[in-house]
OpenMM code with the backbone's topology and positions (N, CA, C; nanometers):
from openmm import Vec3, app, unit

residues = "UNK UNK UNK UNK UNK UNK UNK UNK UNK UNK UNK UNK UNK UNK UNK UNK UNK UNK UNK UNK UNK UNK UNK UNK UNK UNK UNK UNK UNK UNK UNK UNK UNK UNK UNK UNK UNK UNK UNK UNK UNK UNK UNK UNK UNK UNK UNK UNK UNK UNK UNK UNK UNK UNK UNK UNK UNK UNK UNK UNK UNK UNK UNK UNK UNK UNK UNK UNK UNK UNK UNK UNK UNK UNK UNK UNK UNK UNK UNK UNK UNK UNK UNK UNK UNK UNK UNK UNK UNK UNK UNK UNK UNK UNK UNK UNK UNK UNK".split()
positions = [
    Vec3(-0.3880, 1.5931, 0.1932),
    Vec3(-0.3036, 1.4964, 0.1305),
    Vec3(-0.1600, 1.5478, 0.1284),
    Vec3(-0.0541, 1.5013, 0.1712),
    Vec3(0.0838, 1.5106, 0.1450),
    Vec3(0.1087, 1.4984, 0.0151),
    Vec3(0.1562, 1.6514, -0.0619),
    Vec3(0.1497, 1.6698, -0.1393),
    Vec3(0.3405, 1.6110, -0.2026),
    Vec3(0.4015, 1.5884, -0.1096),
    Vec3(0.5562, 1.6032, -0.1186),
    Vec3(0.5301, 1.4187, -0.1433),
    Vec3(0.4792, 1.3460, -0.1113),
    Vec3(0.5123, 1.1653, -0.0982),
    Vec3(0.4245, 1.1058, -0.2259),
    Vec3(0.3759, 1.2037, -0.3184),
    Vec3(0.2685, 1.1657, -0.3884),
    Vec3(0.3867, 1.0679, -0.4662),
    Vec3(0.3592, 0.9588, -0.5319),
    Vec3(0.3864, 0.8910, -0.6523),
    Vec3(0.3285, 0.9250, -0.8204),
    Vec3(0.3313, 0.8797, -0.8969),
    Vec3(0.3325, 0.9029, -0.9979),
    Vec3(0.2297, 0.8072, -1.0418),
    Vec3(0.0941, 0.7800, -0.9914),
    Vec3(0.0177, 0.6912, -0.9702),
    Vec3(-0.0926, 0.7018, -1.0719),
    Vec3(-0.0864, 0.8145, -1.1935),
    Vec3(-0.1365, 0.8354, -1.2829),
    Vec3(-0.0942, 0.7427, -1.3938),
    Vec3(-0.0057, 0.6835, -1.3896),
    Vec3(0.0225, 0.6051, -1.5275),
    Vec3(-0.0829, 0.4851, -1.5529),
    Vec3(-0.0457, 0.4291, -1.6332),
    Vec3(-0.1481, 0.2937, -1.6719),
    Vec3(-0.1467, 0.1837, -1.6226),
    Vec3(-0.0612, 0.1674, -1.5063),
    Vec3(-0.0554, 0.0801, -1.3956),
    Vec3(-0.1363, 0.1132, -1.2821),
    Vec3(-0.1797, 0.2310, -1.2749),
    Vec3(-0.2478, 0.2544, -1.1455),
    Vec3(-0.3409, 0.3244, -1.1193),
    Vec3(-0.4865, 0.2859, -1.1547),
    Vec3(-0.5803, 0.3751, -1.1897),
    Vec3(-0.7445, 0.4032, -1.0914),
    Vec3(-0.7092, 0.2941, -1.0094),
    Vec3(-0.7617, 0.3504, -0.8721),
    Vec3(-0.8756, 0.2699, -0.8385),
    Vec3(-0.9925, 0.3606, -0.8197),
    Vec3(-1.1103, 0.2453, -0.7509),
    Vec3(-1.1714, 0.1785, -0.8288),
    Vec3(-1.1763, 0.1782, -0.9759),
    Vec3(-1.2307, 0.0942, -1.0043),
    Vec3(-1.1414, -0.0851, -1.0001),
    Vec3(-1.0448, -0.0716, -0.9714),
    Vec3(-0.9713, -0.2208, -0.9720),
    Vec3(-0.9556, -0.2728, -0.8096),
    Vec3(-0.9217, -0.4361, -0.8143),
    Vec3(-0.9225, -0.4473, -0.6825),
    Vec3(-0.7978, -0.3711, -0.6155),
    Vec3(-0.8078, -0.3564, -0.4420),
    Vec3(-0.7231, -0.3179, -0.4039),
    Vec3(-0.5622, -0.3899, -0.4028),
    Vec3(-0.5824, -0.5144, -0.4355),
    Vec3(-0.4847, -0.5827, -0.4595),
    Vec3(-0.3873, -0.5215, -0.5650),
    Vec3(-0.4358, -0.5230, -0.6982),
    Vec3(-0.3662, -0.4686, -0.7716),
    Vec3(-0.3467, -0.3237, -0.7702),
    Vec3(-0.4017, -0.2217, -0.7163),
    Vec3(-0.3401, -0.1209, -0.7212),
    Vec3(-0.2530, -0.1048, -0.5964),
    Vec3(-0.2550, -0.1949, -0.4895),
    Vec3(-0.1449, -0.1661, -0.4202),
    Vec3(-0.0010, -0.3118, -0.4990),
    Vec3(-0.0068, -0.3892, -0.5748),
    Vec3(0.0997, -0.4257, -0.6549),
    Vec3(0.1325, -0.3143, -0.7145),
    Vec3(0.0456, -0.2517, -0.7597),
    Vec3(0.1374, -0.1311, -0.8442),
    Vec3(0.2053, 0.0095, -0.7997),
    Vec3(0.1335, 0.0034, -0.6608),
    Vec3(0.2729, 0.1126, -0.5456),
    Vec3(0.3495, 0.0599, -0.5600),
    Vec3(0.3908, -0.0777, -0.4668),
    Vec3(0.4607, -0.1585, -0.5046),
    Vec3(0.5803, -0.1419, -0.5861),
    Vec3(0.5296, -0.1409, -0.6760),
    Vec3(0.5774, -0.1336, -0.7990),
    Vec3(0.6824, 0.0126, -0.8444),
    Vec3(0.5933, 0.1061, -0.7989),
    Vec3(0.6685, 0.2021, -0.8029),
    Vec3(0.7481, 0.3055, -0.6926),
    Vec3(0.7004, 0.2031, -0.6150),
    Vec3(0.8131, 0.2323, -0.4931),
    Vec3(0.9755, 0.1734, -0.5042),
    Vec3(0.9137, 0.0596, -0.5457),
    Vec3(1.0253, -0.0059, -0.5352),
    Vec3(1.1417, -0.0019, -0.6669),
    Vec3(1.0555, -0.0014, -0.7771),
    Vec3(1.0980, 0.0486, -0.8915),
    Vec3(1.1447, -0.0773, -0.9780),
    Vec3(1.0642, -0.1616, -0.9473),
    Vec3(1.0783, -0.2931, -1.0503),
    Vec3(0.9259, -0.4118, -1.0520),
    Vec3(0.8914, -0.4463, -1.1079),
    Vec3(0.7941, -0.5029, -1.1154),
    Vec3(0.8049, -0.6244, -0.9821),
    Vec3(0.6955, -0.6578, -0.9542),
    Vec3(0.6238, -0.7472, -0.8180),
    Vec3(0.5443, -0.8365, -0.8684),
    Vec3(0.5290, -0.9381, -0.7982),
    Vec3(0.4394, -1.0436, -0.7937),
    Vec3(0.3864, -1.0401, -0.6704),
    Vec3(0.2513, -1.0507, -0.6108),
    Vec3(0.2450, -1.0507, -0.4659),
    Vec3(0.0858, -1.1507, -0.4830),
    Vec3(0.0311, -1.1861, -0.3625),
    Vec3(-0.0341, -1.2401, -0.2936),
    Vec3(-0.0942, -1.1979, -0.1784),
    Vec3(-0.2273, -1.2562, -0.0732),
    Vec3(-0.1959, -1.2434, 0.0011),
    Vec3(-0.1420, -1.2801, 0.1477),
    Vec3(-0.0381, -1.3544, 0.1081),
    Vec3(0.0437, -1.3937, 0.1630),
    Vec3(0.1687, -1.3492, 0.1528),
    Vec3(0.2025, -1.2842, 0.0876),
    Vec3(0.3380, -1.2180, 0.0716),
    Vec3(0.3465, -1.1162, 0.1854),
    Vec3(0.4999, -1.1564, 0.2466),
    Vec3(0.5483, -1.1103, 0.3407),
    Vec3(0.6465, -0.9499, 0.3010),
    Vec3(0.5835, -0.8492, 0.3128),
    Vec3(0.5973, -0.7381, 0.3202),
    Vec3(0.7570, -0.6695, 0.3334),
    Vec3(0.7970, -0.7401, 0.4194),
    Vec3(0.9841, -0.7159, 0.4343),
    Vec3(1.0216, -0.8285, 0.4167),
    Vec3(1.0174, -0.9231, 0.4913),
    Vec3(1.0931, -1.0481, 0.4073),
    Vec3(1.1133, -1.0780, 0.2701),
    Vec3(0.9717, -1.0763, 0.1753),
    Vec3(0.9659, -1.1401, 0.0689),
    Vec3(0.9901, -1.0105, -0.0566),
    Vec3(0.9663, -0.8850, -0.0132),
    Vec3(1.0019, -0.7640, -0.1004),
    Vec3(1.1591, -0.7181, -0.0145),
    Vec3(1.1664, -0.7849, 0.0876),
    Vec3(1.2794, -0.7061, 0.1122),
    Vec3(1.3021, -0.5292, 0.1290),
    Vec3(1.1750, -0.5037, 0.1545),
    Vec3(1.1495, -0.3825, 0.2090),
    Vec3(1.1968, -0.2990, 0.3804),
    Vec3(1.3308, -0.2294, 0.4024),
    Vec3(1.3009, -0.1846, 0.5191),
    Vec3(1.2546, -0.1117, 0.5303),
    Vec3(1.2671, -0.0211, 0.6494),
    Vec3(1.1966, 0.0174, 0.7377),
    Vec3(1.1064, 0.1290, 0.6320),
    Vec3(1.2659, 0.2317, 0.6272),
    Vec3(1.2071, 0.3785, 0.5439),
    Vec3(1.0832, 0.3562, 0.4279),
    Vec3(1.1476, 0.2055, 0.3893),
    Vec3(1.0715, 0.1511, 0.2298),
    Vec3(0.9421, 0.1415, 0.3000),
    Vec3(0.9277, 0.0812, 0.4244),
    Vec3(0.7860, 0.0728, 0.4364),
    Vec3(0.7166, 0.1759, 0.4550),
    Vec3(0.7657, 0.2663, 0.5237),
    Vec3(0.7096, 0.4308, 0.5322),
    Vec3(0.6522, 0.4891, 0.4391),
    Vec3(0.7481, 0.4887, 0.3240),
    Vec3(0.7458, 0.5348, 0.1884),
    Vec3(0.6092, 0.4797, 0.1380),
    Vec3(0.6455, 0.3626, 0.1581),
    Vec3(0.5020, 0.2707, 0.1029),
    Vec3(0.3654, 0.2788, 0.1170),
    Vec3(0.4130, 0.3111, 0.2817),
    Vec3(0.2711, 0.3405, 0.3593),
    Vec3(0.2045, 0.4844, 0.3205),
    Vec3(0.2780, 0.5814, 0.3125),
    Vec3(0.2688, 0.7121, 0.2678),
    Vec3(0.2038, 0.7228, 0.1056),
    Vec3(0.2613, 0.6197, 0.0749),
    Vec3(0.1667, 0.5752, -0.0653),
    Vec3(0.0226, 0.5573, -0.1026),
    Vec3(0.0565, 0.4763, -0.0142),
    Vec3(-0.1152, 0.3809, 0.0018),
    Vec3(-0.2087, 0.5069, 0.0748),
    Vec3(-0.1397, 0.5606, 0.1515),
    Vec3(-0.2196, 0.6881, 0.2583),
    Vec3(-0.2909, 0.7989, 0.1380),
    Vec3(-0.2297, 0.8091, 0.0486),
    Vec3(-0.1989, 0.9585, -0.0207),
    Vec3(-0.3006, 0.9120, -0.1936),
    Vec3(-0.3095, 0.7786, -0.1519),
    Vec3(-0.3619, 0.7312, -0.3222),
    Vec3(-0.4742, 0.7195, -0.2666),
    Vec3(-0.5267, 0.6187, -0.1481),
    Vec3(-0.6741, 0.6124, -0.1007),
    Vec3(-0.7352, 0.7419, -0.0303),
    Vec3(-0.6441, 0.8157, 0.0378),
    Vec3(-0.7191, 0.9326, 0.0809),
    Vec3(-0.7552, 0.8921, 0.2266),
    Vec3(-0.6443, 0.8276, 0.2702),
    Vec3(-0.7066, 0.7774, 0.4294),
    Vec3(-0.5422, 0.7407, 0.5201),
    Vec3(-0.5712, 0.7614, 0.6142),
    Vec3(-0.4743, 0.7737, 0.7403),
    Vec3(-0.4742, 0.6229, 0.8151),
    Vec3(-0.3579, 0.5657, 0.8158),
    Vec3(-0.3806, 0.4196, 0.8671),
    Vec3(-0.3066, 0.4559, 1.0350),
    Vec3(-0.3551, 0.4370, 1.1206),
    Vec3(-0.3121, 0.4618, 1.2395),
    Vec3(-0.1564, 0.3383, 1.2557),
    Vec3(-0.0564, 0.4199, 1.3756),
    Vec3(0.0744, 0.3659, 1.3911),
    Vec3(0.0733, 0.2058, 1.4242),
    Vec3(-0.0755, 0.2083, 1.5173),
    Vec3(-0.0292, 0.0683, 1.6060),
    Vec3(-0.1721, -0.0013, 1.4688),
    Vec3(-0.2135, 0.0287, 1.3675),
    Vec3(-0.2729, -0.0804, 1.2803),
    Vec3(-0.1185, -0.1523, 1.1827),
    Vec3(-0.0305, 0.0127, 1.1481),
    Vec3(0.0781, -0.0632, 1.0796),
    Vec3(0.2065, -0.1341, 1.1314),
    Vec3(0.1740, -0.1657, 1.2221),
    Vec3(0.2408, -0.2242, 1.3523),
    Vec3(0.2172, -0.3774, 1.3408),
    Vec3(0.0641, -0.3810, 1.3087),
    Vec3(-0.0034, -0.5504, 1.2679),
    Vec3(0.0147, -0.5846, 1.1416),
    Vec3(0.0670, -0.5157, 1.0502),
    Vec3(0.0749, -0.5496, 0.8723),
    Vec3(0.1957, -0.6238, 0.8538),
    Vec3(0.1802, -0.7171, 0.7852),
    Vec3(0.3268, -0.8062, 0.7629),
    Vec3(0.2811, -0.8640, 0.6441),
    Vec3(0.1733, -0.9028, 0.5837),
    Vec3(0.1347, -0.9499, 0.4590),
    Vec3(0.0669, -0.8472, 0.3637),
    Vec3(0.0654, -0.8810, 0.2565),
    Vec3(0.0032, -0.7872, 0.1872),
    Vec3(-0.1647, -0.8369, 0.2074),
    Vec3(-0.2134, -0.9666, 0.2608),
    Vec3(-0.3150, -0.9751, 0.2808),
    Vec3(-0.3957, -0.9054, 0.4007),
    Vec3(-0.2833, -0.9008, 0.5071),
    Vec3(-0.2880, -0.7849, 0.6279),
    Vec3(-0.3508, -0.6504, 0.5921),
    Vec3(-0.2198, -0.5610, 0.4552),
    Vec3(-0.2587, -0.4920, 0.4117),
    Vec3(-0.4043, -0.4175, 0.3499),
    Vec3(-0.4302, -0.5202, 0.2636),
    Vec3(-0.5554, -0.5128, 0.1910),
    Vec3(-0.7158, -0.5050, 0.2712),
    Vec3(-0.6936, -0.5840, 0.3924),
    Vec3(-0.7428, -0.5575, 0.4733),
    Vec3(-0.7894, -0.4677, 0.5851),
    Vec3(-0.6640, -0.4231, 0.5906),
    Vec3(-0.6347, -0.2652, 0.6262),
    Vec3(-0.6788, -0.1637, 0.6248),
    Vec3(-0.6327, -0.1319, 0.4309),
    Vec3(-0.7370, -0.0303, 0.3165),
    Vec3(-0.8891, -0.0697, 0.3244),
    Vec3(-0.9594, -0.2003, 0.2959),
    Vec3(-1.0435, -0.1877, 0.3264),
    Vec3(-1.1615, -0.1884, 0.4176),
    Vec3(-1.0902, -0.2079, 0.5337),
    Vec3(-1.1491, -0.1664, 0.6720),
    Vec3(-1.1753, 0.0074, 0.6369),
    Vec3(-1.0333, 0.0712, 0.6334),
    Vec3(-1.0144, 0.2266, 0.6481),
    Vec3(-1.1734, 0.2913, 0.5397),
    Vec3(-1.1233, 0.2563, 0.4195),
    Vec3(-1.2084, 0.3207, 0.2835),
    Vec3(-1.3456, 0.2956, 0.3451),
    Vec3(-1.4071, 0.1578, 0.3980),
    Vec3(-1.5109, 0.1591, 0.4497),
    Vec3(-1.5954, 0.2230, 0.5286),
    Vec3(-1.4914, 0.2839, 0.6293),
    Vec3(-1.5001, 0.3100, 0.7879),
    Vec3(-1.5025, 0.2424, 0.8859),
    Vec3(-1.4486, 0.1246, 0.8363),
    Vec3(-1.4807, 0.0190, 1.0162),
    Vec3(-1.3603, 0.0833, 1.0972),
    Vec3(-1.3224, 0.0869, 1.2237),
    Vec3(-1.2362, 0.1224, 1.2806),
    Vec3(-1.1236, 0.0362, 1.2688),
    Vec3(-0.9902, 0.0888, 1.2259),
    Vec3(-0.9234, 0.0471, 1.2647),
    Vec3(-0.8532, -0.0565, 1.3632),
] * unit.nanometer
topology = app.Topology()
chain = topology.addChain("A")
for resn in residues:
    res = topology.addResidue(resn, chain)
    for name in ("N", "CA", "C"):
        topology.addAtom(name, app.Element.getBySymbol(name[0]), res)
């Protein structure tokens, strides 16, 4: 685990597998960005958070480092929704391939 990108994912916003993946990735989200979110899954990832590039990195490095799993370059290549996303994580956590 990249010990340097960890978030602060211990607070009471973000408490892991027992909730859906939805909400604990609103609450990276959340503390990536550093203001509260509303999302869906339909919410558009840079457009609608206004997230660039680095932000998405950051983000991704998030999600990598909280689930404990490696999302390959050309899967985050296909992510543009957070419904994309969620899908993503739970392909990975599962094991379906990428």
């Amino acid at each position: 685990m990249r010990q340097n990108h960890q978030l602060a994912l211990v607070d009471s916003k973000v408490v892991g597998w027992g909730r859906p993946v939805r909400d604990d990735i609103s609450a990276i989200f959340e503390q990536v960005l550093g203001h509260p979110v509303q999302v869906s899954d339909g919410t558009d990832i840079v457009e609608d958070l206004g997230m660039d590039s680095l932000g998405v990195m950051n983000f991704v490095m998030a999600i990598e480092d909280f689930y404990d799993i490696s999302i390959p370059l050309d899967r985050i290549a296909q992510i543009q929704t957070v419904g994309d996303l969620i899908h993503a994580v739970q392909d990975l956590r599962s094991g379906t391939p990428a």
